[in-house]
C-alpha positions in Angstrom: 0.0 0.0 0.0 1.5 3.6 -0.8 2.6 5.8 2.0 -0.3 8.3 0.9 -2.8 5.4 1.4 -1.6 4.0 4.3 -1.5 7.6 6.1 -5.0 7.9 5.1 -5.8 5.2 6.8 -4.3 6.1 10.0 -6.0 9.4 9.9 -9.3 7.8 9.4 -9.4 5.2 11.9 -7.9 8.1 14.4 -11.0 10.1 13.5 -13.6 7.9 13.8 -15.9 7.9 17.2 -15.2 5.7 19.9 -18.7 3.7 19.2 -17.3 3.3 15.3 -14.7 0.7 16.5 -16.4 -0.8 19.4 -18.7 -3.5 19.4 -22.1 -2.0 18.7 -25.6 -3.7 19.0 -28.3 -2.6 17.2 -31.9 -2.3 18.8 -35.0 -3.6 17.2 -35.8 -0.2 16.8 -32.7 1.1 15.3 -30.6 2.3 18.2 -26.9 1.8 18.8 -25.6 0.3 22.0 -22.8 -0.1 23.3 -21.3 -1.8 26.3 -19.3 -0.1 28.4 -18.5 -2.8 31.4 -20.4 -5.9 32.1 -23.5 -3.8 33.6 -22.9 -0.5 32.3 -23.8 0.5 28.4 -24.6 3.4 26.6 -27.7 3.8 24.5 -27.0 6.5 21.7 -29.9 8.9 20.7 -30.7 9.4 16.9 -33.5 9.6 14.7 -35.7 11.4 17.1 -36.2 8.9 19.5 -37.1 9.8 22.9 -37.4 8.4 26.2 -39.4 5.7 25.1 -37.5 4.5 22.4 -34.3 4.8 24.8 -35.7 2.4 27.1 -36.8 0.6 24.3 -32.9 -0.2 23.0 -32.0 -0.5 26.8 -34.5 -3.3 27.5 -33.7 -5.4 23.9 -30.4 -4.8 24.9 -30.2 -6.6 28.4 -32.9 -8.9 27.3 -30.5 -10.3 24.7 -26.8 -9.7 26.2 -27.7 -10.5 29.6 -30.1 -13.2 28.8 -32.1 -10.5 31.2 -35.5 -12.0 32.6 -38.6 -9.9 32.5 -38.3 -9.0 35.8 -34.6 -7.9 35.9 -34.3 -4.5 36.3 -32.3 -1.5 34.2 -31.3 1.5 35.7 -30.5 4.9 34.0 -26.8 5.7 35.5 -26.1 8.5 33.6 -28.8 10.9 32.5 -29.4 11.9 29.1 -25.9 13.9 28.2 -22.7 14.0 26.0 -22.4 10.2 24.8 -20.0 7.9 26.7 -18.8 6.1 23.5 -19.8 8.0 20.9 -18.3 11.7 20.0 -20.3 14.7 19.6 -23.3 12.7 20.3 -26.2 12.8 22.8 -27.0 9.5 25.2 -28.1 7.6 28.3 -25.8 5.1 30.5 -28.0 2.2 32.0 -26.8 -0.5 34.4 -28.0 -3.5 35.7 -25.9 -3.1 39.2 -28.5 -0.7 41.4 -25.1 -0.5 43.7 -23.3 1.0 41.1 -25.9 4.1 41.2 -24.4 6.4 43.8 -28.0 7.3 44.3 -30.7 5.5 46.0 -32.8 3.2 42.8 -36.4 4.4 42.6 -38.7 3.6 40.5 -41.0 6.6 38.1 -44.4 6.6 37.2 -43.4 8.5 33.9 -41.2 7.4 31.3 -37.9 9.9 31.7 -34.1 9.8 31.0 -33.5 12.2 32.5 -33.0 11.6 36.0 -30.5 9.0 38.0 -31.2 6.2 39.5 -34.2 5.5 38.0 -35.6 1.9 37.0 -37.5 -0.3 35.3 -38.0 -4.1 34.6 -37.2 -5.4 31.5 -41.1 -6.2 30.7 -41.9 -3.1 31.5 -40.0 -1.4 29.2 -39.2 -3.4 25.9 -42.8 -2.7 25.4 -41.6 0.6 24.4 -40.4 -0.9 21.5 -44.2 -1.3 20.2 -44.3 2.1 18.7 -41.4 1.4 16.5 -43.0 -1.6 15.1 -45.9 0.2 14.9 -44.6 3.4 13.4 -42.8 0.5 11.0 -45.7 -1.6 10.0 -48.0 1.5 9.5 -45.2 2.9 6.8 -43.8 0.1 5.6 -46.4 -2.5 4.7 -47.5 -2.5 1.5 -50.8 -1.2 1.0 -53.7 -3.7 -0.1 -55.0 -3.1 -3.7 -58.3 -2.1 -4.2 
C-alpha cells in the first residue's frame, strides 16, 4: 500500500468515534448500543427517538446480552448527556448493578431519562419498542390493492 494510502488510513481510523470501533448492538428499533462494562452500556440517541424508544434499545439490549429475565431491572446511571462512546453525540448510560448508582434506585411513574437512579423491569420497558413496530408496519407494509 503507498505511503499516501496508508496515512489515510491512520487518519481515518484516528478520527472515527469511539462507538465506530467498538462493538455496537443494534436495537429492534434502530438504536446503537454499546457496552461499556459488564452492567454499564450506553444507549446513543438518533433519529428522534425519545425516552421511550431509549428504554426501548435499553430493555432489547439486556434482554438479549444478559439473557435478562422480564423482571430484571435496568437503571439509568447516567442521565441523558454527551455520549460515553460515541463523539459529539447525545446518550443515556443504564446498568443492571442498582449499587453502582451512587444514588438511591427508585422507580418513576413517567417514562424519563432524565434523572438518575431511576428503573424499570425489563417487561416493562421493551414494550416501548411497540411504537417502532408500529410506526414500521404502519409505513412500511405495503398497501392492499383495491
Amino acid at each position: 500500500m503507498p505511503k499516501i494510502m496508508k496515512s489515510i488510513a491512520v487518519l481515518t481510523a484516528l478520527s472515527m468515534p469511539v462507538a465506530a470501533t467498538a462493538q455496537v448492538f443494534e436495537a429492534v428499533n434502530d438504536l446503537k448500543v454499546v457496552r461499556l462494562s459488564a452492567t454499564d452500556f450506553d444507549v446513543i440517541e438518533e433519529r428522534g427517538k425519545g425516552a421511550r424508544g431509549i428504554w426501548c434499545a435499553a430493555a432489547d439490549y439486556a434482554r438479549v446480552q444478559y439473557g435478562g429475565t422480564g423482571q430484571q431491572r435496568i437503571y439509568v446511571k447516567t442521565p441523558r448527556g454527551p455520549s460515553a462512546s460515541a463523539q459529539g453525540r447525545k446518550s443515556v448510560v443504564f446498568t443492571s448493578d442498582p449499587g453502582s448508582l451512587g444514588v438511591a434506585p427508585t422507580q418513576s411513574v413517567s417514562v424519563t431519562v432524565r434523572t438518575p437512579g431511576v428503573g424499570l423491569t425489563v417487561n416493562h420497558a421493551i414494550q416501548f419498542c411497540k411504537d417502532h413496530l408500529i410506526y414500521r408496519d404502519v409505513l412500511i407494509r405495503p398497501r392492499p390493492n383495491h
